[in-house]
C-alpha positions in Angstrom: -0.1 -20.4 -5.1 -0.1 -16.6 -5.4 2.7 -14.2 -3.7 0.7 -13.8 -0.3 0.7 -17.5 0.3 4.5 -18.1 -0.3 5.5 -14.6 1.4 3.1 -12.9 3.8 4.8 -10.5 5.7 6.5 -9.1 2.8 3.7 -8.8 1.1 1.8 -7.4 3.6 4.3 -5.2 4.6 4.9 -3.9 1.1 0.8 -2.9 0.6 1.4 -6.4 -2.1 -2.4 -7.6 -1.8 -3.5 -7.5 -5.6 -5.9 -9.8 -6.7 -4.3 -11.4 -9.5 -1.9 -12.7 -7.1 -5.0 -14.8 -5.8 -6.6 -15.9 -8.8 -10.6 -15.5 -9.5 -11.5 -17.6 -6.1 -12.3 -16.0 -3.1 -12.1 -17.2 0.0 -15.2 -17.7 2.6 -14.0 -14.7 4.9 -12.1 -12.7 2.7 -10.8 -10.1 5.1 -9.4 -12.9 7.6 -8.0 -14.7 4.6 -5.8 -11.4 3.5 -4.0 -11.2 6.9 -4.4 -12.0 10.4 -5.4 -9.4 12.4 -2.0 -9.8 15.0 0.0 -9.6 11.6 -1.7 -6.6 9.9 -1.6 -5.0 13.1 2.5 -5.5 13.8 3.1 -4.6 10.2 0.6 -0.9 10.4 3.0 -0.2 13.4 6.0 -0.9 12.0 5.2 0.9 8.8 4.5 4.0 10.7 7.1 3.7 12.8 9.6 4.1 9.8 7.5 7.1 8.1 7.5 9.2 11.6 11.2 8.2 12.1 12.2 9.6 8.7 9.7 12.8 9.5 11.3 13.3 12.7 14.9 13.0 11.5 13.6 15.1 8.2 12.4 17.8 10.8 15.9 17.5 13.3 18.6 17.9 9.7 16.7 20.8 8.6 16.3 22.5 11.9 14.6 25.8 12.2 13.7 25.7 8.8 11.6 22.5 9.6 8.9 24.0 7.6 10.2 23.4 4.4 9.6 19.8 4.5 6.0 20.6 4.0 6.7 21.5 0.4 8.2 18.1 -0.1 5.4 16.1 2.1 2.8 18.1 -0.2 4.4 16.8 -3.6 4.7 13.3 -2.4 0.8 13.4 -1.2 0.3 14.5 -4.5 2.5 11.8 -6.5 1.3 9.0 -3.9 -2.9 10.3 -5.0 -1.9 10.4 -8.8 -0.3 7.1 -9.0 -3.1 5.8 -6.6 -5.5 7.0 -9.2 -4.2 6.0 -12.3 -4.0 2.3 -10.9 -7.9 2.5 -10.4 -8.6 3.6 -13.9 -5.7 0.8 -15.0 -8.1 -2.0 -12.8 -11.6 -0.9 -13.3 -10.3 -0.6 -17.6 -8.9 -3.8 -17.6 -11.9 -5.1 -15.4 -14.2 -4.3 -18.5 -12.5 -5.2 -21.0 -12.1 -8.9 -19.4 -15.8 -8.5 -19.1 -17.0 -7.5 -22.7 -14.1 -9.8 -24.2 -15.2 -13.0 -21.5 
């Protein structure tokens, strides 16, 4: 039983939908399988909710100089693209070498 089955809020609040978690079968409908479409919808809302909340409170401590949280938004985009990236290359490597080795 992978981690979605035993805990699926949490993992579909945390973005947890790897497929290891769900060994090599897949289901009939795949997409309905992953989450329910009330759930993923409750979970998307809630999610943004606490990024706007911590924008907005961001934006209301540093005041006029509300700008300067740009900087930080900018690095973050660019951390959040990176690691994003390097966990493709990590999948579609691995993905091969299962393939050439299996």
């Amino acid at each position: 039983m992978g981690v979605g089955a035993r805990h699926p809020g949490d993992a579909g609040l945390s973005g947890s939908r790897d497929p290891r978690h769900h060994g090599d079968r897949l289901p009939a409908d795949p997409i309905r399988a992953l989450l329910p479409l009330g759930e993923f919808i409750l979970l998307t809302a809630a999610g943004s909710g606490i990024l706007n909340a911590a924008l907005d409170l961001t934006g209301w401590l540093l005041g006029s100089q509300w700008s300067r949280a740009t900087e930080y938004t900018e690095i973050f985009e660019l951390i959040v693209i990176t690691a994003l990236l390097v966990a493709l290359a990590t999948f579609v490597s691995r993905r091969r070498r299962q393939r050439r080795s299996g």
